[in-house]
N, C-alpha and C positions, 0 to 999 in steps of 0.2 A: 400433683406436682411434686417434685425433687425438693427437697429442702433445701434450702440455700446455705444451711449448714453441715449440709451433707460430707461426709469424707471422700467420694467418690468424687467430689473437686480437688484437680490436682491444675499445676502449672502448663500440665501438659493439653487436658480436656482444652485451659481457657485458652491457649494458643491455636488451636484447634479450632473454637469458637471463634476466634479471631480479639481476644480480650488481651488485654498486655501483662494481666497479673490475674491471681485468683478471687482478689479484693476485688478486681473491676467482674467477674463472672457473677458474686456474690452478691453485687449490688444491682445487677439487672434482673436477677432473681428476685431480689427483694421488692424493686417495684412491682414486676412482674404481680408477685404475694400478695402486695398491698391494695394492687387493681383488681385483683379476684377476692380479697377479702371484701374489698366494698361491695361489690356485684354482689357476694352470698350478704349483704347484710340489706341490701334493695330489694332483693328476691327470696322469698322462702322457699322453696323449690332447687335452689341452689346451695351447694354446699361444699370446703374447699377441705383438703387432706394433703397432708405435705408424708412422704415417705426418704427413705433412705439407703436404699439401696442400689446399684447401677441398673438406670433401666435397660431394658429390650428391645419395648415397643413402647411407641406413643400412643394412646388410646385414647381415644373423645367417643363416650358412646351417651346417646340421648336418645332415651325410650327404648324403641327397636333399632334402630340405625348406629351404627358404628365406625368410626373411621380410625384408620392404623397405618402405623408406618412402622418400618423397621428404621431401628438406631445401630446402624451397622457403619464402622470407618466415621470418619467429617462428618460431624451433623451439622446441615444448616437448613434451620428452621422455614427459612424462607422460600427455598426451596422445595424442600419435601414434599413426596410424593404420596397421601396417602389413598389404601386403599379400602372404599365405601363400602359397608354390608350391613343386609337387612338381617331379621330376625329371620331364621328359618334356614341360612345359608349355613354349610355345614361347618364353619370355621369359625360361625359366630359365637356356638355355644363356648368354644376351646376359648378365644380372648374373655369371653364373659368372666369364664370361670380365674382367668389373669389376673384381669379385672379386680374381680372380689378376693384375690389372694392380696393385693398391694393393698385396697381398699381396708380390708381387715387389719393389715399391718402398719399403716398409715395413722396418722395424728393430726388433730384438729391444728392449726398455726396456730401461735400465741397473738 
């Protein structure tokens, strides 16, 4: 996940988001944070890393399966279109390897 301190929040993204200020982007992040910190503290197997940089892609991958979307123009979450891949499909190792670059550069939430 993005930090919600991230500097890559500007007044422009939260408009974009549809937020009225950058303090209202920050604070849906934060729940956001707060609901994925409890999940990794229910489940061992789960684990949460907040990064900093503008992302690309959004990437959910669990086990073999992976789901992606490009952050291209208006992003709206609710909307998004991602798409599904297995282990074995030629595009999976390239996100993997994504993956484990933010992964690596990412930080446990306080």
């Amino acid at each position: 996940m993005r930090s919600p301190e991230s500097q890559y929040i500007t007044g422009e993204l939260a408009g974009e988001l549809g937020h009225s200020s950058i303090e209202g982007i920050r604070k849906s992040m934060r729940r956001a944070l707060d609901n994925l910190k409890h999940m990794e503290e229910e489940n061992e197997n789960f684990m949460v890393k907040c990064y900093d940089s503008k992302p690309i892609f959004k990437i959910l991958l669990f086990d073999n399966v992976m789901f992606v979307s490009s952050i291209i123009g208006p992003k709206n979450d609710q909307n998004a279109k991602m798409l599904q891949i297995t282990q074995g499909h030629p595009l999976f190792a390239g996100f993997e390897n994504f993956f484990d670059y933010l992964w690596e550069s990412s930080q446990h939430p306080l």
